[in-house]
VEXDRENZA-295213 format. One line per 10 residues: their letters; for each residue x, y, z of C-alpha. Coordinates in pm, 1 decimal, decimal comma. Each point is the difference from the previous one (the first is absolute). Layout:
<bases>
A> X:Y:Z | ... $
</bases>
This chain:
<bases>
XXXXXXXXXX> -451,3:2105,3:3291,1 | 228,4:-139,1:-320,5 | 161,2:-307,7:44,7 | 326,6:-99,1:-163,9 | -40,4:-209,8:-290,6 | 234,9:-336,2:-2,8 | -22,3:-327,7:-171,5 | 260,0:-191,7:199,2 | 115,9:47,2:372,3 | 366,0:68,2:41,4 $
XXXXXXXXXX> 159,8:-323,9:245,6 | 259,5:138,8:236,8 | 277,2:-207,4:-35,5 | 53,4:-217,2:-364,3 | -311,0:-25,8:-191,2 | -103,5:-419,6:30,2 | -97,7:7,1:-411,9 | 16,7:213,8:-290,9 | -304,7:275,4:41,4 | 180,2:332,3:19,5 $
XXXXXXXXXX> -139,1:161,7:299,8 | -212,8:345,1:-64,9 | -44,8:148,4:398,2 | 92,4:-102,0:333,3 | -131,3:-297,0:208,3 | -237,0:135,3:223,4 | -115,5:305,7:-196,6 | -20,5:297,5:267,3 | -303,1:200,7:-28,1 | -43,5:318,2:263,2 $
XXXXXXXXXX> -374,7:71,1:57,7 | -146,0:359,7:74,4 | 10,4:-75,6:347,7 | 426,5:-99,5:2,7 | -120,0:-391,1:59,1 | 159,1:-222,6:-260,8 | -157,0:-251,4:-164,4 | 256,2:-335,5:-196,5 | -124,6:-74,6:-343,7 | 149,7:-289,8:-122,3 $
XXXXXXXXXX> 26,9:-199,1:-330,2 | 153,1:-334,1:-71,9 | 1,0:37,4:-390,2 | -241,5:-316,6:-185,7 | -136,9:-288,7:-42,8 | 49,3:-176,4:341,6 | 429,7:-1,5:-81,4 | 43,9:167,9:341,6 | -122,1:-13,7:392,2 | -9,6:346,3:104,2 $
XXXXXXXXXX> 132,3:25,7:345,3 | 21,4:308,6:237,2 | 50,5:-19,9:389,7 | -175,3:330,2:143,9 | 51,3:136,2:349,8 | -248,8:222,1:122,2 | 64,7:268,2:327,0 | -264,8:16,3:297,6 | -262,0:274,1:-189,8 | 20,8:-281,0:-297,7 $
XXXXXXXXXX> 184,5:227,7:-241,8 | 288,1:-207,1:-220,0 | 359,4:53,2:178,1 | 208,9:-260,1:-233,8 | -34,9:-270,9:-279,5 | 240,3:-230,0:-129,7 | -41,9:-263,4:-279,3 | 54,8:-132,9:-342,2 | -242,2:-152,5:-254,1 | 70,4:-391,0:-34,8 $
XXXXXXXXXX> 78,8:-174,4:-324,2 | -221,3:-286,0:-21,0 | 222,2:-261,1:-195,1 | 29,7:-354,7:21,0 | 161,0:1,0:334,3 | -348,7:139,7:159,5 | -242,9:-309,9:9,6 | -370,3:31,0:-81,2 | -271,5:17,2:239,6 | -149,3:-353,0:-18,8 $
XXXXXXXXXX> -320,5:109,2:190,1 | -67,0:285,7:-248,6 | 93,5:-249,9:-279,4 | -283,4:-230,3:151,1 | -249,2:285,5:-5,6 | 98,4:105,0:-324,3 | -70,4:-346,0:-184,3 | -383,0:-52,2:-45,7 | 29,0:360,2:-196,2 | 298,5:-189,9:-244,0 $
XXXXXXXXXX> -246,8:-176,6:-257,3 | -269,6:249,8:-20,2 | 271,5:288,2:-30,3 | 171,2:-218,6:-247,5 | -299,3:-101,6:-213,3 | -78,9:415,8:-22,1 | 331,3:170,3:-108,8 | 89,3:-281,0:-210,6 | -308,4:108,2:-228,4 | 59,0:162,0:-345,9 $
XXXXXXXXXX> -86,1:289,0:-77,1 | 166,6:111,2:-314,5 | 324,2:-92,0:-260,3 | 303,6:225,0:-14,4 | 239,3:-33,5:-359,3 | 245,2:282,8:175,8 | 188,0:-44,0:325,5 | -190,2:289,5:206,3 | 297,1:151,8:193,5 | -97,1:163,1:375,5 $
XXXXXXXXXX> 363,6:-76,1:156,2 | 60,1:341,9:216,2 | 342,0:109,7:-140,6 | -224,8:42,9:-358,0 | -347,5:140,6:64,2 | 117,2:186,3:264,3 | 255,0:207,9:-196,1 | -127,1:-59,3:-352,4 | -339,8:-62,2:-198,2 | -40,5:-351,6:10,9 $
XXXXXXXXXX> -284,8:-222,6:-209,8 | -111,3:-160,8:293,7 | -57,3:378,3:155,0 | -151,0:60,2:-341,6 | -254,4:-249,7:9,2 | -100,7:43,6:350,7 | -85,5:376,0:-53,1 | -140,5:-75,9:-351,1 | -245,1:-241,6:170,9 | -120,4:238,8:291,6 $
XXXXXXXXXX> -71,6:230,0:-300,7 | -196,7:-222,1:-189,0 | -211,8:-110,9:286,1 | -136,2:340,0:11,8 | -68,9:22,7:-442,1 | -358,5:135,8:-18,3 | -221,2:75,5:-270,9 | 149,3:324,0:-187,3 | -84,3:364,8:181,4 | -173,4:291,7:-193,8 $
XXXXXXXXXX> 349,9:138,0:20,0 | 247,5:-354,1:-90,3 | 52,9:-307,2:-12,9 | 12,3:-59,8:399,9 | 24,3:202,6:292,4 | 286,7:-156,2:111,7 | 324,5:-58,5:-197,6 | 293,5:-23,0:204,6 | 91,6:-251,4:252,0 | 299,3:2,2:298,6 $
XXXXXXXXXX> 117,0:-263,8:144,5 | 267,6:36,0:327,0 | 269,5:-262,4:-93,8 | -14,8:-73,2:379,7 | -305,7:-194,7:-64,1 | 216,0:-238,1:-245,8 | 143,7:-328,1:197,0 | 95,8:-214,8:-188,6 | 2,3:-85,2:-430,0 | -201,2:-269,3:-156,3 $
XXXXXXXXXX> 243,0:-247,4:-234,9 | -154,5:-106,2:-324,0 | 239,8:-268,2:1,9 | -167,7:-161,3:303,3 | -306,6:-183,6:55,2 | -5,9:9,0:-435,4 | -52,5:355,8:-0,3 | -386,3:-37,3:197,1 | -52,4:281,4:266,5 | -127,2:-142,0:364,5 $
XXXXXXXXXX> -171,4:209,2:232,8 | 314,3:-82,4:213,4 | 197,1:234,2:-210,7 | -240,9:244,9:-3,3 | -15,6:33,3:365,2 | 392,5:-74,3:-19,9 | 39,2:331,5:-200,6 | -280,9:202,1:203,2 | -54,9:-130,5:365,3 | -137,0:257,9:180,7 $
XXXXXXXXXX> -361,6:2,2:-101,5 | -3,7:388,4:-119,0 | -347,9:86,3:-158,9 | 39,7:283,8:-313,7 | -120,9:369,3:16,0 | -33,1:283,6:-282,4 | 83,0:345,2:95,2 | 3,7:341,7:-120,4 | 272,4:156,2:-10,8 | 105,6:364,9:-154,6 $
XXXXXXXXXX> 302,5:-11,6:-219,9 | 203,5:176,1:244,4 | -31,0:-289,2:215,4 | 57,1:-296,9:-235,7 | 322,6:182,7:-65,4 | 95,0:-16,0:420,9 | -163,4:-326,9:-25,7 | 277,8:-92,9:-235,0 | 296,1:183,8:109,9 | -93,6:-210,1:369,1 $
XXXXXXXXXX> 95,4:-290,6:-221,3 | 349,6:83,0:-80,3 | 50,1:162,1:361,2 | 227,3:-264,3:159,9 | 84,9:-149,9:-321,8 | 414,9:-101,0:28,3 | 163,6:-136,2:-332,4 | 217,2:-208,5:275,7 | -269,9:-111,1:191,7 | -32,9:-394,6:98,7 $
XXXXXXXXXX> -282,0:-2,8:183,5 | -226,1:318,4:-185,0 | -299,5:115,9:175,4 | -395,2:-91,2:-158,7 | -64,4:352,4:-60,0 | 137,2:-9,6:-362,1 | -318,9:-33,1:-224,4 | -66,5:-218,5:-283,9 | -287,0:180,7:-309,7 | -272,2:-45,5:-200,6 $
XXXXXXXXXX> -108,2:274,4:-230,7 | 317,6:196,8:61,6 | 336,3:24,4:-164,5 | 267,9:180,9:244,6 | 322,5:121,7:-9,1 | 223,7:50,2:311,4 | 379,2:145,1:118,7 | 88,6:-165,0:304,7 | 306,6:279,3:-46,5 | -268,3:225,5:54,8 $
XXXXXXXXXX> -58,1:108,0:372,2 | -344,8:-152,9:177,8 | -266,4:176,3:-94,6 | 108,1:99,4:-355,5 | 96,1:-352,1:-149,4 | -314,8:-1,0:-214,4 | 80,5:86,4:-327,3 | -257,9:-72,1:-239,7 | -303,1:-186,0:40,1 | -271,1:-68,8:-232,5 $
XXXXXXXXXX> -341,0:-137,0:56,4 | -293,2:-147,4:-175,8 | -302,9:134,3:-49,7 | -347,6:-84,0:123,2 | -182,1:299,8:-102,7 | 45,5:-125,8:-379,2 | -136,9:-206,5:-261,3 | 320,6:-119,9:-104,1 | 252,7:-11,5:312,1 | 348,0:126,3:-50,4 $
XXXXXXXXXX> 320,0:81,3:197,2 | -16,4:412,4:77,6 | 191,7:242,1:270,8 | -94,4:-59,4:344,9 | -182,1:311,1:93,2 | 21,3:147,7:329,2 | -359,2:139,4:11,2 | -159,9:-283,6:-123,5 | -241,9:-240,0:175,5 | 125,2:-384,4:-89,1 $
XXXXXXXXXX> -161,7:-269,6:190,8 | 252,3:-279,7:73,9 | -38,4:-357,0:116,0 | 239,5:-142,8:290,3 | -7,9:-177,6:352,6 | -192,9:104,7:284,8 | 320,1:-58,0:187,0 | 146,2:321,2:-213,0 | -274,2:226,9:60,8 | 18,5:-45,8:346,2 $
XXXXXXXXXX> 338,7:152,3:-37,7 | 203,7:-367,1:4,3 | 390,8:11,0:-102,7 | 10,9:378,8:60,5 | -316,5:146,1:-239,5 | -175,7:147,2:235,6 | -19,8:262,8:-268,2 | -298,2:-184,1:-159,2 | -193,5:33,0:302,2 | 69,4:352,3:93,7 $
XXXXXXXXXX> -129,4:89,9:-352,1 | -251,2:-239,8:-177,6 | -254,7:179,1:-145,2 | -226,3:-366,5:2,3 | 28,0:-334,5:63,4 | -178,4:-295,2:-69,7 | 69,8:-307,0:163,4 | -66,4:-374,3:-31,7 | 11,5:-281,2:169,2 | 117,3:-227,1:-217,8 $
XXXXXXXXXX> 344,9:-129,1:97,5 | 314,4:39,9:-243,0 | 11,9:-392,5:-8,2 | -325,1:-11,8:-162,9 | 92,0:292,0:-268,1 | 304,9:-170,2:-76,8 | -147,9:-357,7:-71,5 | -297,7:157,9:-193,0 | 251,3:201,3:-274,0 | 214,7:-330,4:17,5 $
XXXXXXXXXX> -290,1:-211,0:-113,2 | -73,2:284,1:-258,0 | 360,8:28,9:-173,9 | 140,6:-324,6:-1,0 | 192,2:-136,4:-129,6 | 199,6:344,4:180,2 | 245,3:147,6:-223,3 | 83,3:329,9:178,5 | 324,7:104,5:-68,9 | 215,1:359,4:109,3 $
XXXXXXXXXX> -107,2:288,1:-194,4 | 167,2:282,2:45,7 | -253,9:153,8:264,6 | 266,0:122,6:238,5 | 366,3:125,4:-76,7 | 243,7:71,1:231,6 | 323,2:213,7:-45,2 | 270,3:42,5:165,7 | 298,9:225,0:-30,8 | 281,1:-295,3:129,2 $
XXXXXXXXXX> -105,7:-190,2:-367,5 | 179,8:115,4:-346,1 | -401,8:-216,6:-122,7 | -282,8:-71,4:205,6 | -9,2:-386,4:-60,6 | -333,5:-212,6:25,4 | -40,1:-365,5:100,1 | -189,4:6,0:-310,8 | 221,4:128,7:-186,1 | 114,9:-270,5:-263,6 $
XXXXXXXXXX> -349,5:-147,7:31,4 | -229,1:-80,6:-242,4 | -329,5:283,9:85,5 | -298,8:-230,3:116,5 | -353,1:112,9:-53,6 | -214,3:107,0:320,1 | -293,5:-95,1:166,6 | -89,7:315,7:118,9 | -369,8:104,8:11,5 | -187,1:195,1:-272,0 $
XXXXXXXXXX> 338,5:148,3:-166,1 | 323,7:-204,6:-74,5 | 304,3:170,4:150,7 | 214,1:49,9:-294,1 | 385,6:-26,1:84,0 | 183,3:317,7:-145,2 | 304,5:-80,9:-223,6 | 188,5:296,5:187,8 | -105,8:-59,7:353,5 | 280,0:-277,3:223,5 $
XXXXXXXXXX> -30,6:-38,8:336,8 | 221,9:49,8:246,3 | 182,5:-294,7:235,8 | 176,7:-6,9:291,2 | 280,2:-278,3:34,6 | -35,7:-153,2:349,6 | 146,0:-285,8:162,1 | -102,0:-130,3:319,4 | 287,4:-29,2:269,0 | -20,0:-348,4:150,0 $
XXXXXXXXXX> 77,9:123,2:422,4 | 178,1:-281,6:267,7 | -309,0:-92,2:178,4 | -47,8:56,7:374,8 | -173,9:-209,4:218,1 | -78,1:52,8:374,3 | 121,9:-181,4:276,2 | -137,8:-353,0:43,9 | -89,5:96,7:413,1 | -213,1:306,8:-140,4 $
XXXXXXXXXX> -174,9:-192,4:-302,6 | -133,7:-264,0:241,6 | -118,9:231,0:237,4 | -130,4:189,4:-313,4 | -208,5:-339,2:-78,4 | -118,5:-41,4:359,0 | -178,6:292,0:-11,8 | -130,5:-63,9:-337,0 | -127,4:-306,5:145,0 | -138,1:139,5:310,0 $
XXXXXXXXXX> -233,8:226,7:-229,7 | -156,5:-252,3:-208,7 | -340,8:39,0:122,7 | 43,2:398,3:-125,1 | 120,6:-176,9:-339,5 | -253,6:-206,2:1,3 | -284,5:249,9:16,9 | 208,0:207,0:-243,5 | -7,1:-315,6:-250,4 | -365,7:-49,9:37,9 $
XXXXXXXXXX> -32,5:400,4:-56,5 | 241,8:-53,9:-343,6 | -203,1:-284,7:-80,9 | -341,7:163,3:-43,3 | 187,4:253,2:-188,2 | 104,2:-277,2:-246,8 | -329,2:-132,2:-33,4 | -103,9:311,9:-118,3 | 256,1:88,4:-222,5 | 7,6:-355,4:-188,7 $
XXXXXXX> -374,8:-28,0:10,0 | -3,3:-356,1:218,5 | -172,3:-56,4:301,9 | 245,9:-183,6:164,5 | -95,3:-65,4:373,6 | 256,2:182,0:230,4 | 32,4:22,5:339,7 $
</bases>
C-alpha cells in the first residue's frame, strides 16, 4: 500500500496561520478490504491541536468525520498541571543543551525555503560530517571506501546563528537542527540507482513552492546539475562524483554500473520521504548505532572554528530565468570543512534560486463553545498524558544522557 506524501494538512475553511496546506485534513486511505483508515497530520512543533470528531456505524467501520486542526496561539492557555510535571526536568534539561560543543565564524543557514530548494552550507556541513565519521584508514584500492554523503534536507530544522551566543555551538542547536534521533547507515548502491536516488530529489521540487517537501537532498562528494524544466524523472543533468577507489580523489562521471558506497540516514534507507528505491536495491548496508546528534557534535568539535560556506555542489536551472542566480552569488567563496578533500567552488558553476515570499493568511479560530469543550476533554485525559509524559521522559533521559528520575 503507498501512502500520499504531504507536509501540511489542508484546513477546510481559512487556513488559522501562514503554512500552505499540502493534502486534505483527514487523509483518506482505502485498505484492501474497502475499510478506510484517517491519517492525519497537524504540521510541527506543537503550533497546532489536531482535532477530528469520528463516527463509527454498528460493525465499527468509519461512516463520517468532521474537524479542523487548532491553532494554538495566545488565546489557548497552557496546561498548568503538565507545566507542574514538566518543571523538575527544567534545570537538568537546561544545564545539558546549554553545553558547548563547538564555534561557528559563518551563519549556518537550515531555514526550509533554502536547503530545501537549494544547496545550503548548513546542508553542506551536515552531510560533510556524516562522511567524515565514516574516514578509515586508506583501502588497497583508495583513499576510503566511502566518499559521498546525502543528506534529506527534511532532516534540517532549524539554522544555527553565528551572531548568537558569540558564535559557540550548544548541543541545543544541534538537536534544534536535527531532532529526531536518526542513527547513519552506508549503502551500496549501483550507479543506476544513485541516479533514481537523485532524480527522487527533484521529484516534487516547485520553483513556487512555500512550503517545499524534505525530499530535496543536500551532497557531499557530488557536484550536480538539474532542469526543473525537465519532466520528473529526467531533471538530472550532470552529476559528478568523487572517487574512493583512488589515491588522489577527484570529481568523475557518475557511472551507472558502478558500485559506490554512500553514507546517509537510516530513516532514508528505510525508504523515508519517498526513497524507497534505496531499499528495493542496496547491494549492502552497514549500520550504526550511533545517533546523528553525536556525528554532528564530534565533526563540530573537529572543524571549529566552522567556516563552511556554498560551493557550488548543486545547480539548479530553470527555463523561466534569462541566469540561474545563486544566493551566493556576489559572495566572497569561503573555504570548506569537508572531510579528506576540500570542495573546490567552480568559477563557472551559480546556483539556482527561487524568489518566494510567504503570504501572511487572516487567521481562523474556532468557536469559543467548541475550544472549551476541546479543553475538557484534554483535561479529562490527563492520566493518558501523564503516562505518555513519563514514556517521553525516559526517552529524554536517554537521548541527553541524564538520569533524571521520571515517573
Amino acid at each position: 500500500m503507498k501512502y500520499p506524501k504531504w507536509s501540511v494538512v489542508k484546513h477546510l475553511g481559512t487556513p488559522p496561520s501562514i503554512e500552505e496546506p499540502q493534502g486534505p485534513y483527514p487523509q483518506v486511505i482505502e485498505r484492501a478490504d474497502g475499510s478506510r483508515a484517517l491519517v492525519v497530520q497537524d504540521f510541527a512543533f506543537a503550533k497546532y491541536l489536531g482535532f477530528l470528531e469520528v463516527q463509527f456505524d454498528n460493525e465499527g467501520k468509519i461512516s463520517s468525520w468532521q474537524g479542523n486542526p487548532i491553532l494554538l496561539d495566545s488565546s489557548v492557555p497552557e496546561d498548568t498541571e503538565i507545566l507542574e510535571l514538566l518543571e523538575p526536568y527544567g534545570t537538568e534539561v537546561k544545564r545539558r543543551v546549554r553545553q558547548t560543543v563547538g564555534h561557528t565564524n559563518v551563519l549556518l543557514r537550515g531555514d526550509r525555503l533554502t536547503c530545501r530548494m537549494k544547496e545550503c552550507n548548513l546542508g553542506n556541513f551536515l552531510a560533510d560530517a556524516s562522511l567524515d565519521y565514516f574516514i578509515e584508514q586508506p583501502t588497497e584500492k583508495g583513499w576510503n571506501f566511502v566518499a559521498v554523503a546525502l543528506w534529506n534536507s527534511g532532516g534540517i530544522r532549524s539554522s544555527i546563528d553565528e551572531r548568537m551566543n558569540e558564535g559557540n555551538v550548544t548541543f541545543e542547536d544541534v538537536i534544534s537542527v536535527a531532532p529526531f534521533g536518526n542513527t547513519m547507515d552506508v549503502v551500496a548502491l549501483k550507479g543506476k540507482y544513485l541516479r533514481q536516488v537523485l532524480e527522487t530529489s527533484m521529484r516534487d521540487y516547485d520553483l513556487d513552492s512555500i512550503d517545499p517537501p524534505g525530499s530535496f537532498l543536500q551532497v557531499s562528494g557530488m557536484r550536480l546539475t538539474y532542469n526543473v524544466s525537465e519532466p520528473v524523472g529526467s531533471r538530472l543533468i550532470e552529476a559528478y562524483v568523487r572517487c574512493a577507489d583512488c589515491r588522489v580523489p577527484q570529481y568523475q562521471p557518475l557511472e551507472d554500473e558502478k558500485e559506490y558506497w554512500v553514507v546517509m540516514s537510516t530513516y532514508m534507507t528505510k525508504g523515508g520521504d519517498g526513497f524507497a528505491i534505496i531499499q528495493e536495491n542496496a547491494l549492502a548496508n552497514r549500520n550504526t548505532d550511533e545517533l546523528d546528534i553525536d556525528i554532528i557534535i564530534k565533526y563540530a568539535q573537529k572543524r571549529s572554528p566552522i567556516t563552511t560556506g556554498l560551493e557550488n555542489r548543486i545547480t539548479v536551472l530553470s527555463a523561466r530565468d534569462n541566469k540561474v542566480s545563486s544566493e551566493a552569488e556576489n559572495a566572497t567563496p569561503t573555504d570548506s570543512n569537508s572531510p579528506a578533500v576540500t570542495e573546490s567552488a567552480d568559477t563557472d558553476e551559480i546556483m539556482a534560486t527561487s524568489s518566494v515570499t510567504d503570504v501572511e493568511k487572516e487567521n481562523s479560530k474556532p468557536p469559543p463553545s467548541m475550544l472549551n469543550n476541546i479543553l475538557s476533554e484534554i483535561d479529562s485525559g490527563l492520566d493518558t498524558v501523564k503516562t505518555n509524559l513519563q514514556e517521553a521522559g525516559e526517552k529524554a533521559n536517554k537521548l541527553l544522557g541524564i538520569n533524571f528520575p521520571v515517573g
